[in-house]
N, C-alpha and C positions, 0 to 999 in steps of 0.2 A: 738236292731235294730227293727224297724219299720215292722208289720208282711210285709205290701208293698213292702217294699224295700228290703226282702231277695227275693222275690217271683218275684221281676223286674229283681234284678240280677239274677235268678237263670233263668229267662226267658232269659235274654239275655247269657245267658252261654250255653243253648239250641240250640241258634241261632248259638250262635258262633264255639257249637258241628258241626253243618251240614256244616259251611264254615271249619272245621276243615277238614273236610271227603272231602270235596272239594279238597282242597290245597295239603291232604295226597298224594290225586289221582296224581294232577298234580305234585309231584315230579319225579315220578317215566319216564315222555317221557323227562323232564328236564336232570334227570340223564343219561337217554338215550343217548341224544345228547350230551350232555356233551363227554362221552367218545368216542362216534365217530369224534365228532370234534376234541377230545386231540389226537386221532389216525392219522384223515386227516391231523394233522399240517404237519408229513413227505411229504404231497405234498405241492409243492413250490407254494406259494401263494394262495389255497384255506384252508389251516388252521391255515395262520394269519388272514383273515378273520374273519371266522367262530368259529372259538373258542373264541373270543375276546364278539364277538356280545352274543351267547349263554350264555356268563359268566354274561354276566351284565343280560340279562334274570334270572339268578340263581339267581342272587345278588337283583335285583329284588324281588324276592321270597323270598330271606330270608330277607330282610328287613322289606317284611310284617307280615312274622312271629314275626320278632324282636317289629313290633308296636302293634301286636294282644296280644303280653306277656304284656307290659307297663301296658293295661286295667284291667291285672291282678295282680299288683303290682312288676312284675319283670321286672329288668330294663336288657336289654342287649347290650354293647356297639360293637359300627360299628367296626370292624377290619383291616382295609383296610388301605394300604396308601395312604397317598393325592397323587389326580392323577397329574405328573411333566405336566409342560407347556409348550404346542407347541408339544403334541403328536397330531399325526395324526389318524384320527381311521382307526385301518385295515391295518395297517403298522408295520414292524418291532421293533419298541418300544412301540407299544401300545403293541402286543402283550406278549413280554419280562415285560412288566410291570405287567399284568394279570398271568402270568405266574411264576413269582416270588415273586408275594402277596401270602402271607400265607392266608392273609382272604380267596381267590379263594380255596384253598383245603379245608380249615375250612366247606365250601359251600360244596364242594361236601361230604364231608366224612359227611353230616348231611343230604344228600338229601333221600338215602334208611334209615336208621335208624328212622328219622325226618317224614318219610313218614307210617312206621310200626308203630309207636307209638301214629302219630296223628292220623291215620286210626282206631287204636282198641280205644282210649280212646275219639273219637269222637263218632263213634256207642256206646259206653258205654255211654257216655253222653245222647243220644239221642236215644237209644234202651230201659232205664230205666222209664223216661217218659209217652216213647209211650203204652208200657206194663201199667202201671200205668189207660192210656185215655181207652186203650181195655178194662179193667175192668170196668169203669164206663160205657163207652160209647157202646160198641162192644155188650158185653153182653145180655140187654137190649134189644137191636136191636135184638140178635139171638131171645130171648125167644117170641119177638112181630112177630119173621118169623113162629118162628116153624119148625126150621132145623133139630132139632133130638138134638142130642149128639154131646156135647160140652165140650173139656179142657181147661179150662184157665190154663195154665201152667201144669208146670207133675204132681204135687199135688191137684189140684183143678179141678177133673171133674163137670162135669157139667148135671146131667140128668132133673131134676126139676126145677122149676118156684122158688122155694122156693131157691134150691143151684144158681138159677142166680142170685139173689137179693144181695144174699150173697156176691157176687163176688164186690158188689159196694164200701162198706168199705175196702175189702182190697185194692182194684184198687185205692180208694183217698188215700191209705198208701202208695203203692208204688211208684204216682205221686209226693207226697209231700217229700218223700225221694228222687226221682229223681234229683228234682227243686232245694232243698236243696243241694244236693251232686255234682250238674254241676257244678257251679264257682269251686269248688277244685278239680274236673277233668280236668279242663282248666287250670289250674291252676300247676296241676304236668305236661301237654304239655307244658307248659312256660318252667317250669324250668328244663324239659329234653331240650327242645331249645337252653336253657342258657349252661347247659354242653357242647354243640357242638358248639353254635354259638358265643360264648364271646372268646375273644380276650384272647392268651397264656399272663405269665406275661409277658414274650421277646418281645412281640408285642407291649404290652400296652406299654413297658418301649423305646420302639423306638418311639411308639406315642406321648408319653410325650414330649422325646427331641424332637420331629418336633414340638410341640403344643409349648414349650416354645423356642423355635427358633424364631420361624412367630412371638410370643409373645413380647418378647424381641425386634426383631426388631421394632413391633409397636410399642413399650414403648419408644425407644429411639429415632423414627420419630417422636411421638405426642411429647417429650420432647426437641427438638430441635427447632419446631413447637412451643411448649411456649416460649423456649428464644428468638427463632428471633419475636414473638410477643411485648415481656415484651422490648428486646430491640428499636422497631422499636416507641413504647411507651411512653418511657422514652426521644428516638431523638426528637421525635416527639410535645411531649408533654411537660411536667416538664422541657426537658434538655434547649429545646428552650423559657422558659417562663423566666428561670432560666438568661438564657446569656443573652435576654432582660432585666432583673432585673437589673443584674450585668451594663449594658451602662446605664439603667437611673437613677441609682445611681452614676456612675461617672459623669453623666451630672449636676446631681445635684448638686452634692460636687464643681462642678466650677463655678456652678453660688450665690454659697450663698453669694460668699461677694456685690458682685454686682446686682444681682435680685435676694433677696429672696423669692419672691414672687413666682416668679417661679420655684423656686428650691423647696418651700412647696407642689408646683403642683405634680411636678416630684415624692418626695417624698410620694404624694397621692398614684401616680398612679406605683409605686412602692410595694405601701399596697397591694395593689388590686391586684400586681401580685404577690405577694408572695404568697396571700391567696387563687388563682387557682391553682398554683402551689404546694400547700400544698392540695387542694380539689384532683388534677389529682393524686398525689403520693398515696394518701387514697384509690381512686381508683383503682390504681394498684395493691398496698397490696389485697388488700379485695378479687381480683380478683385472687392472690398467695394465699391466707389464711384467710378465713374471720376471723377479732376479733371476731364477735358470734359466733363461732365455736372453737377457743381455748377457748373463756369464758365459753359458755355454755354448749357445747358437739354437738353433733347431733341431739339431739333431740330437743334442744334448739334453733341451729342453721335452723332445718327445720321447727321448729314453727315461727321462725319471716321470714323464708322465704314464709311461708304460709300468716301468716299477710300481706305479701305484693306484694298478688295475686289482683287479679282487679277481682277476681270470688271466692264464698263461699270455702274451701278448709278446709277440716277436716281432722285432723291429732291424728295417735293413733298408741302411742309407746309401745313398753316393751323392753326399750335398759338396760339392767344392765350395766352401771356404764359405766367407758370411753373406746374405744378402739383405738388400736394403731392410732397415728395419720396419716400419708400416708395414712391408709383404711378410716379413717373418713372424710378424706378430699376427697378420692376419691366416698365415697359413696356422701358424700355430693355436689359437683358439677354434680351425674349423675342424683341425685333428682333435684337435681334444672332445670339441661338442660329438663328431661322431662316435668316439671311443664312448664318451658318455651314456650316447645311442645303442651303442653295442652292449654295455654294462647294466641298463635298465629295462631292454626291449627284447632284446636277440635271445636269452637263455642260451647264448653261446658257452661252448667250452675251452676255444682258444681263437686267438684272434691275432691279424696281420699287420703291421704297417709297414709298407714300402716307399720310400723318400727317394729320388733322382732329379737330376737337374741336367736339361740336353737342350740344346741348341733355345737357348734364352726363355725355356719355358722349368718351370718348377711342378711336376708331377708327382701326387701323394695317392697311395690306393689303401686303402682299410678294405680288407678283410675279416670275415668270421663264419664260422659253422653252425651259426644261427637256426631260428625259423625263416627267417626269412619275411616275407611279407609287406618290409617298408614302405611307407606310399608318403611324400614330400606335405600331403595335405592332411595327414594325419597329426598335424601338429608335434614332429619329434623334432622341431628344430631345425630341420634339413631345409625350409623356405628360408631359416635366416641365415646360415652357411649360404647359401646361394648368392643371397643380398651381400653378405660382405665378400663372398669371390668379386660377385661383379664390378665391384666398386672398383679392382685393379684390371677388370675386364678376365676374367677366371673365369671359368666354368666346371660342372658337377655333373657329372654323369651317375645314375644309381642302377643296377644289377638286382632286385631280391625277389626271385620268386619264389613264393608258399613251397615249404619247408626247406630253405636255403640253395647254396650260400649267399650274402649279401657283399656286396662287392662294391664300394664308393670310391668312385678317381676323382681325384679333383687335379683342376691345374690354374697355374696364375704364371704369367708371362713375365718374367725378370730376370736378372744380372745378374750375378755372382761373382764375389771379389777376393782377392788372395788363394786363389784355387789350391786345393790339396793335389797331393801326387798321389796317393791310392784311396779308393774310396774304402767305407768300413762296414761293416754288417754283425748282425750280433742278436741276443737273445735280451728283453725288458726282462 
């Protein structure tokens, strides 16, 4: 590591000591209320109120403790259940719902503990440092006053010009130890955080079946949603080209003994419908399963989908070998929807895809130098990429602030078979 970049993080781990000693403070009138309002619920209508309101206050708080841990590489998930539809706030099922989430005690039983621990190993964070500045900085300053007698610490009096000086090497030691030692101070507050605030497995395993619940049903609405597509397609298109076929081929067949001429007509323009008809059904497949796609895999499949961007579009894989198909098809149309995204929305000039496959997860990042702007509920398609990640449990993460770049991960959890020995990368 870069001497810089331990010394930026250790800077901002300092920072994050004093909002630590912050946040400790405010648990403590959090917790307060908390239990006075769990108490006020026995009066009739002021603590289905108030306990409802103060809870999400909590939740609140501990949310941003949950995002201040992520910085530090611990991840803590939300434990709450999704809130049901058509509650009223401040009503007897809001609060019955607050009050029977496990996440809500999770919350309190972490607000005095969560507050002792970040309180002492915030001033440790930020006690070690400042000690550290005294010695170079404070020092100096006594010996230019001339105040007398001076301790830097219990060990190091101070009476001579000669013992301040001295005080400057160790003060840059214990500074540099400090700076050094904050991110992993912050870092064991994370994962005391993580002990209190992550979800029981009972929890997690109720979350589950709600996440593939919602799941499932979107899988089988988007998949319905294809068939009456592919149907409506098929009336539409082929099936009506088809039953034209079929009359001017009969028409034909009666006029050859008597105008052939006109029956070679008919004949013609019978070619001609066959041969849309054969073009719309191609379309359709392609649109089920592209042939570059069982032919070539994914990788191969998003390089000729790159070739055939109308903007520069570089592509750089490391896919070992093929993966199931249902995930490669579905990765593959959610590459394509956002390139699409990138092609009609961004006024990009050049654009990204990166493909890797690590430790049983399949990770795709589109980039571009867009405007940027994207927003999921703008209707660019980015709600139904979501819906078909979810369906293999995948998820989307989106990047675009106003005037770029936009930056889209997506990832879906699978296997890979026949692995390659070198990955490849290259230009669409």
């Amino acid at each position: 590591m870069d001497s810089r970049d331990w010394i930026r993080d250790g800077l901002r781990a300092v920072a994050g000591g004093v909002a630590g000693i912050a946040l400790a403070v405010l648990n403590l009138p959090l917790l307060v209320l908390s239990l006075v309002t769990l108490v006020l619920s026995v009066v009739p209508g002021l603590g289905l109120v108030l306990f409802p309101l103060v809870t999400r206050l909590v939740r609140r708080r501990a949310g941003l403790a949950r995002r201040l841990a992520g910085g530090y590489g611990v991840t803590i998930a939300r434990p709450y259940r999704p809130r049901p539809e058509g509650i009223r706030l401040g009503g007897w099922r809001d609060y019955r719902w607050i009050i029977t989430d496990q996440g809500t005690w999770l919350d309190l039983a972490w607000l005095l503990p969560g507050a002792v621990v970040g309180l002492v190993l915030g001033v440790l964070t930020l006690a070690v440092p400042l000690y550290g500045v005294e010695g170079i900085l404070l020092i100096p300053l006594w010996i230019w006053l001339g105040t007398g007698w001076y301790g830097y610490g219990a060990i190091w009096p101070i009476e001579t010009v000669g013992q301040g000086f001295l005080s400057l090497p160790q003060g840059a030691l214990i500074l540099a130890i400090g700076i050094a030692a904050a991110p992993y101070l912050r870092r064991v507050d994370a994962l005391f955080s993580r002990l209190l605030l992550a979800p029981t497995r009972n929890a997690q395993l109720r979350m589950r079946v709600s996440q593939l619940t919602v799941t499932r049903a979107d899988t089988v609405d988007a998949q319905a949603a294809e068939l009456r597509r592919i149907e409506r397609d098929l009336h539409d298109g082929a099936q009506a080209r088809l039953v034209s076929l079929g009359m001017t081929i009969g028409m034909a067949e009666e006029m050859v003994a008597d105008d052939p001429d006109g029956a070679r007509k008919l004949l013609a323009e019978a070619r001609e419908t066959s041969s849309a008809a054969l073009v719309e059904l191609r379309h359709l497949v392609r649109g089920i399963h592209p042939p570059v796609l069982a032919e070539r895999g994914l990788e191969g499949a998003v390089r000729a989908l790159a070739m055939a961007l109308p903007i520069p579009t570089s592509v750089g894989a490391a896919v070992p070998g093929r993966l199931d198909t249902p995930v490669e098809s579905a990765a593959y149309f959610a590459v394509a929807e956002v390139l699409a995204n990138v092609t009609r929305h961004s006024f990009a000039r050049n654009a990204e895809v990166q493909l890797w496959h690590h430790g049983g997860t399949l990770t795709m990042r589109i980039s571009d130098d867009g405007l940027g702007g994207a927003d999921p509920s703008g209707g660019t398609g980015l709600r139904g990429i979501e819906r078909r990640l979810a369906a293999f449990d995948g998820t989307m993460s989106l990047s675009s602030p106003p005037g770029g770049p936009t930056v889209v991960i997506m990832e879906l959890p699978c296997v890979s078979s026949s692995p390659k020995t070198m990955p490849s990368s290259g230009t669409g």
